[in-house]
N, C-alpha and C positions, 0 to 999 in steps of 0.2 A: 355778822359775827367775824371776826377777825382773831386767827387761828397763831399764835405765837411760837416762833420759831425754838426751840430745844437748845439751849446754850450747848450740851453735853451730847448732841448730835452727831457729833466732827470728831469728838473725841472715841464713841459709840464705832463709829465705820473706823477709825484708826486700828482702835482697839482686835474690831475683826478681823484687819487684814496684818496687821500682825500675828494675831493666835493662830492665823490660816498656814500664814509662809512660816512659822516656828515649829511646824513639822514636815515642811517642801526640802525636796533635795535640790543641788543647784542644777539639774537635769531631772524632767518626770523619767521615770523609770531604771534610774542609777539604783546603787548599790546604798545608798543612805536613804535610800525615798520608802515611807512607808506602802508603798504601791508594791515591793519588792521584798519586804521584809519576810525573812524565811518563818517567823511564828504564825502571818496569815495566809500562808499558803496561796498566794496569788497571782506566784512568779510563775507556779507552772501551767498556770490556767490556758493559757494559749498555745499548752504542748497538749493536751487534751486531757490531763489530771490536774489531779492536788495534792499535796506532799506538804506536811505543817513541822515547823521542828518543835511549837507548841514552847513548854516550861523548859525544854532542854539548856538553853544559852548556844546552843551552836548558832555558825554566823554563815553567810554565803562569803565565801572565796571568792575573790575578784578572776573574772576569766581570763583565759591565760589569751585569748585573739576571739578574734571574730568569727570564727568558723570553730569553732571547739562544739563537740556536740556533751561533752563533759564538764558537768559543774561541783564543785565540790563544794562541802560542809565541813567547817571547824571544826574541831573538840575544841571547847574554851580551856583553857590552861594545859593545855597539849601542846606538844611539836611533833608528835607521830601520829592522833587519833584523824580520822578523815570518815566522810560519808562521802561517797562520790556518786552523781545520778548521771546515766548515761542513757538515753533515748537514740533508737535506731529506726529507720526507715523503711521494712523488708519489701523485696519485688515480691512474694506472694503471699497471701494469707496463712499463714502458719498457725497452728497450734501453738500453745506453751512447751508441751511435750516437744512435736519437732521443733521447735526453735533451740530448744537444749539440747536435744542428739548431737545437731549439729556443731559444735564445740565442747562438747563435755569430754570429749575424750583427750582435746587437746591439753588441758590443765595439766597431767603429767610429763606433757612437754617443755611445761612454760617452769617448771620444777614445783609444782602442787599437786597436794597429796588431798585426796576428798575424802573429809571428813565421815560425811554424810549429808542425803539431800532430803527435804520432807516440803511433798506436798502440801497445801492449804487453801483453804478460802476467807475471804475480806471482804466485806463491802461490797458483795455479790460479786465476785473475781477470784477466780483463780489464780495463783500464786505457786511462787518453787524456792525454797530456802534452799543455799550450798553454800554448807560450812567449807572450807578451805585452810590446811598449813603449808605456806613456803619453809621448809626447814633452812636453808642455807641463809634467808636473808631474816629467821625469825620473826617473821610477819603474817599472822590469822586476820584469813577473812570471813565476811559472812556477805554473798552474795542472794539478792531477793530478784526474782524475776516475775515481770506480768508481759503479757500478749495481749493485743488489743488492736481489730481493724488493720493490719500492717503496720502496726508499733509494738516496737519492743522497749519497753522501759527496766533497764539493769540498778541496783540499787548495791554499792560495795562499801560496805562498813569495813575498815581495815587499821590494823593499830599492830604492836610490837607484841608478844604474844603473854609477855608478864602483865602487861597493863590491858588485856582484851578483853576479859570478862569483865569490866569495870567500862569498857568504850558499848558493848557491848548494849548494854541497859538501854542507852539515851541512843543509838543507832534502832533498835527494839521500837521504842516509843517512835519515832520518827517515822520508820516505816509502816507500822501500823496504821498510821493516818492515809496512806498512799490509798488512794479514791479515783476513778475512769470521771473524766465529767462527761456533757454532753457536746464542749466544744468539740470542734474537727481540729485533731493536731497538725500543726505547722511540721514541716519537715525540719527544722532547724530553732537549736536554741537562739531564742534573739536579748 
């Protein structure tokens, strides 16, 4: 029996590896690759969480260097809205609680006035909401903090204080997805 070859074969495997590279960035793991894309939450899998920006449209901010332990999030048609996530390293196991003594009182230094702070739980995690107003520079924030193994994950939603309760919503959504995974966090954002 003699098995005849598939004119449309060649055209078949073409076909694939174009649908394949028509959503590759020209680097894996750039800022265009969907490996990275802030809706699957997958950038921060090797800090030891998840963080989805989901339906929002916010976009990851290209890093300002290599060493930045800070990344930020868009507001799409903003020039002032921002979600900034900041992962820190602690020498000892701390608490949520001491990890916030430890600077909470500095904020009326830095010209912030606290709002108020509340407690929570998420995704079997404990969590610290602080509200925040700079009055002089007119800028509210809302800072979200978790603890975790000697990680501190900071989460700073910050907008101009007319437009905040509107940044506020899709910063809300965003954080709420914030999930511990099981990897082991990297000391640094890469």
């Amino acid at each position: 029996m003699v098995i005849k070859s598939f004119p449309y074969r060649a055209q078949l495997f073409a076909l694939f590896l174009i649908s394949s590279a028509a959503f590759a960035a020209p680097m894996p793991g750039t800022g265009s690759s969907l490996l990275v894309a802030p809706e699957m939450g997958l950038f921060w899998k090797r800090q030891g969480f998840q963080l989805k920006a989901g339906t929002t449209g916010w976009q990851l901010a290209a890093p300002q260097g290599e060493d930045d332990e800070q990344v930020r999030y868009l507001k799409p048609n903003s020039s002032t809205g921002s979600l900034a996530v900041r992962t820190e390293i602690l020498k000892a196991d701390l608490s949520l609680e001491n990890y916030t003594k430890r600077w909470m009182k500095d904020y009326s230094n830095y010209g912030f006035e606290v709002l108020g702070t509340q407690p929570f739980f998420q995704n079997g995690s404990k969590g610290l909401v602080v509200d925040l107003l700079h009055k002089k520079s007119n800028q509210q924030l809302r800072q979200v903090l978790f603890v975790k193994n000697k990680k501190a994950v900071v989460l700073t939603c910050r907008d101009t204080q007319k437009f905040f309760s509107q940044t506020i919503l899709s910063c809300n959504q965003i954080s709420k997805s914030f999930e511990w995974t099981d990897n082991k966090p990297n000391s640094k954002i890469n």
